[in-house]
Structures are given as structure tokens and as C-alpha cells.
Legacy VTK file of the C-alpha trace (Angstrom):
# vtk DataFile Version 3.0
C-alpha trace
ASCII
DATASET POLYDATA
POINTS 166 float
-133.270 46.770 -158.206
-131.015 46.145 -155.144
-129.520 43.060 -156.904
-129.079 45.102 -160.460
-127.205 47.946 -158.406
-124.527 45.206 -156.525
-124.083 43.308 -159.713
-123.076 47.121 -161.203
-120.921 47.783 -158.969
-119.059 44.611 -158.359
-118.653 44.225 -162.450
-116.809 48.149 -162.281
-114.803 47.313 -159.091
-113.143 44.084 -160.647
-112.930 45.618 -164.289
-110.953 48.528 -162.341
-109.130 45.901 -160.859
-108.222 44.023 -163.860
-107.037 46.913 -166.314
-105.176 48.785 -163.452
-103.008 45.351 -163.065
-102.096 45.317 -166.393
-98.718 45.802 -167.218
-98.232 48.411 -169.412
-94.982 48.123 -171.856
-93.302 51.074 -171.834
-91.316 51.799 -174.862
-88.134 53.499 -175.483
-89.073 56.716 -178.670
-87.296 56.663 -181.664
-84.938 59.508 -182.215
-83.345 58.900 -185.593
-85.081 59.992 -188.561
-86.154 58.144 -191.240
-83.506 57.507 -194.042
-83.089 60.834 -195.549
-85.326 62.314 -193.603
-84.490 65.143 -191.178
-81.188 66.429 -193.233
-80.800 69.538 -194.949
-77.315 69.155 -196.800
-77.537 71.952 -199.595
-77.401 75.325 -199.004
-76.091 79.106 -199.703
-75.500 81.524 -197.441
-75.028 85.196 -197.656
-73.982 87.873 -195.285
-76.402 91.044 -194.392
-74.555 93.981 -193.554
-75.170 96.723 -191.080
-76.431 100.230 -192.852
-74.224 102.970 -191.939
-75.933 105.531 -190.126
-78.675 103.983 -188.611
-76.990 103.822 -184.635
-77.981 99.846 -184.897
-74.782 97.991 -186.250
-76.995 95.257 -186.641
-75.791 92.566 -189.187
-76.418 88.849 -189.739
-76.691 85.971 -192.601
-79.146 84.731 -194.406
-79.130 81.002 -195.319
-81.674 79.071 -198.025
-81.126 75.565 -197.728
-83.274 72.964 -199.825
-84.947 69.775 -197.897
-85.794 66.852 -198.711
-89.064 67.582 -200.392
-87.508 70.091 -202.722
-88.730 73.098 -200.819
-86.814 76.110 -200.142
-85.938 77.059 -196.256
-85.153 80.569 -195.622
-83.588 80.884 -192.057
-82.033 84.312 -190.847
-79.913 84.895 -187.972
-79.280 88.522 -186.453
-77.159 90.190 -184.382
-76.968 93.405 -182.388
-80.620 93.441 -181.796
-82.801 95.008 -179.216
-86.199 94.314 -177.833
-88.028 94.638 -180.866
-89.357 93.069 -184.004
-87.472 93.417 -187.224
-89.596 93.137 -190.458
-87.683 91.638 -193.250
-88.049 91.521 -196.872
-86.189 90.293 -200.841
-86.546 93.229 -203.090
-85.495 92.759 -206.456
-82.689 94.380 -207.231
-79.358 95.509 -206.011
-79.290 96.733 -202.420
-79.654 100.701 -202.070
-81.258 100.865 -205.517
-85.124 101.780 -205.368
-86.239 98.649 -205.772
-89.829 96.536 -205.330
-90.653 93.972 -202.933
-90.707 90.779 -203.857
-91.605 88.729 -201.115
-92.342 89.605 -197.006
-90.728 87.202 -194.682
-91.838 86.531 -190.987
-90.765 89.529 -188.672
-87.095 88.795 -186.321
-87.664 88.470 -183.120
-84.720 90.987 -181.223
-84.340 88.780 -178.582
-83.509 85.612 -180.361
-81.868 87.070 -183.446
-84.099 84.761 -185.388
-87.694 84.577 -187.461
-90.682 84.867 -184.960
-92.907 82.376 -185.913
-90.846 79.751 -187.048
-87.325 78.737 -187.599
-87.590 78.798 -191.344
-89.597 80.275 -193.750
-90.551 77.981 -196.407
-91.041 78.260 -199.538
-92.926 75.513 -201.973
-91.756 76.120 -205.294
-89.168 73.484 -206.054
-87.426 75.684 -208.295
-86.793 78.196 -206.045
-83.646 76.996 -204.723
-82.379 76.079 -207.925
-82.608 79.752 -209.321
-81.042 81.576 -206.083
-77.620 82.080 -207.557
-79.064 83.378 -210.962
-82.012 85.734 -209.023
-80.994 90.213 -209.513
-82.350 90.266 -205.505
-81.625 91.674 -202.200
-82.865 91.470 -198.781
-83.394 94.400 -196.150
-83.746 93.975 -192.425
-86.700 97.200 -191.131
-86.357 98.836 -188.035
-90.478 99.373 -188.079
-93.244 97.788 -189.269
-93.865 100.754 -191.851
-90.493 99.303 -193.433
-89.056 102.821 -193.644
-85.896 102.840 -192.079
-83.491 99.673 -193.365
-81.389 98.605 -190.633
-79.075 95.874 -192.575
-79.097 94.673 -196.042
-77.368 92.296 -198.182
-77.033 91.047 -201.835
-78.404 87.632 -202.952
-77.585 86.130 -206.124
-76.145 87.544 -209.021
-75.208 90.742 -207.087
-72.769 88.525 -204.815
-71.163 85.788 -204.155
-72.679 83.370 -201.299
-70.096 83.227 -198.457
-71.050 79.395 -197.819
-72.566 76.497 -200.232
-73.069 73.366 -200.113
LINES 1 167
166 0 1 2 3 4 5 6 7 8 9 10 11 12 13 14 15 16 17 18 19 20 21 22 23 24 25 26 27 28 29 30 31 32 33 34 35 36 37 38 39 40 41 42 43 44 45 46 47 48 49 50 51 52 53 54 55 56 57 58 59 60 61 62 63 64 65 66 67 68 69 70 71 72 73 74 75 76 77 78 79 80 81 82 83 84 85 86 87 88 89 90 91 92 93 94 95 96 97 98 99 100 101 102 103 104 105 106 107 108 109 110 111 112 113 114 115 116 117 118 119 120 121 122 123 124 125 126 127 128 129 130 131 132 133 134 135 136 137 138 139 140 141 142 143 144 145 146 147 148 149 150 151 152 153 154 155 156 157 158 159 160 161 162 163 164 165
């Protein structure tokens, strides 16, 4: 037993021994992206306007740029915002007509101006992009989860004219 236990414990002293003199190659990380990876180059962007009367004066733009993979980002950028978390929606229609919800985006976070949970909101449909300028849509910025009060608003598509495109 004696001779079992020594043989043990010599064999994990020199195999500690051997890897921890090892030289280890460190290696320098790649920071380029791939060839066309990493780039967003098209894009529209639209302006969302403060609603008068709501004490806020909080306006922004909305941008959808297309990647790589054909997908549809939707990034938002506020300001004038408080402590708080700004629901946001596109509603079919012109903005301040009674219009339906078409599609919930991630809540603004008031302290950064931008979405909550991620920098962009993606969508998957690789026509999506394509059909912005044609789309009879609008997006509204809550004050409240209950989506009540608009706070800012602005026309996308055929109800205006993006202020940048690419």
C-alpha cells in the first residue's frame, strides 16, 4: 500500500511540474470582422417628435437599417428622458389618427435614451426593410406601460419622408 501511495504522489507532483512549465502561447484576438461581416450600410431614418402638451418635450429618431443577413434592425434613440421606461410601438396609420398596433418594440430605457434589452430590435422578415418606404405606419413613444398617454410620435413611410438613407 505504502509503495502504491508514493508512486501516486510522485506521478501528480512531476505531472504538476511538467504542465505548469509549459509555455503557454498567448495570442493576440482578432478584432476585424469577417469580410462583410459586422457592417450595416443601408438604412432610413426618421425623426419622432415631441407631443405638445404632454410637459415631456421628449423627441428622438428612429433608424431601420438592414444587415447582412437581410434582417431588419430597429434602433431608437431618445432624448429629454427621465428615470423611467418608455414603451414604444408602429401603429398603422398616420400619427394622431386612431389607429391599431402593429407591432410592440422593447421598452426605452430613460436613462440611456435607448431600447432596454438590446441595442436593436430585430426583425426576421427579409422583406421588411424593403417595404419601409411604401408601409401607411407610425410609431408612438408611451409615457406608461398602459400606453395611454403618447409622449412623442413620428411618421414612417409613406406619411414622410426619411430624414437620412442610405
Amino acid at each position: 500500500m505504502r509503495i502504491n501511495s508514493l508512486t501516486l504522489t510522485i506521478f501528480i507532483i512531476a505531472t504538476t511540474i511538467i504542465l505548469s512549465s509549459c509555455e503557454q502561447e498567448r495570442l493576440e484576438p482578432i478584432t476585424t470582422a469577417a469580410k462583410g461581416g459586422g457592417t450595416v450600410q443601408s438604412y432610413y431614418a426618421y425623426e419622432i417628435d415631441s407631443v405638445v402638451g404632454q410637459g415631456t418635450n421628449i423627441y428622438g429618431r428612429v433608424v431601420f437599417w438592414k444587415d447582412q443577413g437581410g434582417n431588419t434592425l430597429i434602433q431608437l434613440a431618445l432624448y429629454n428622458t427621465d428615470d423611467n421606461y418608455y414603451p414604444v410601438s408602429i401603429l398603422s396609420g398616420s400619427k394622431g389618427e386612431n389607429t391599431e398596433e402593429i407591432l410592440s418594440l422593447y421598452d426605452v430605457d430613460g436613462n440611456s435614451g435607448e431600447f432596454y434589452q438590446s441595442k436593436f430590435y430585430v426583425i426576421s422578415d427579409l422583406n421588411y426593410f424593403h417595404n419601409i418606404l411604401l408601409m401607411n405606419v407610425h410609431v408612438n413613444v408611451y409615457l406608461t406601460g398602459d400606453k395611454n398617454t403618447i409622449v412623442a410620435s413620428g411618421n414612417i413611410g409613406v406619411n414622410n419622408d426619411p430624414v437620412g438613407s442610405k
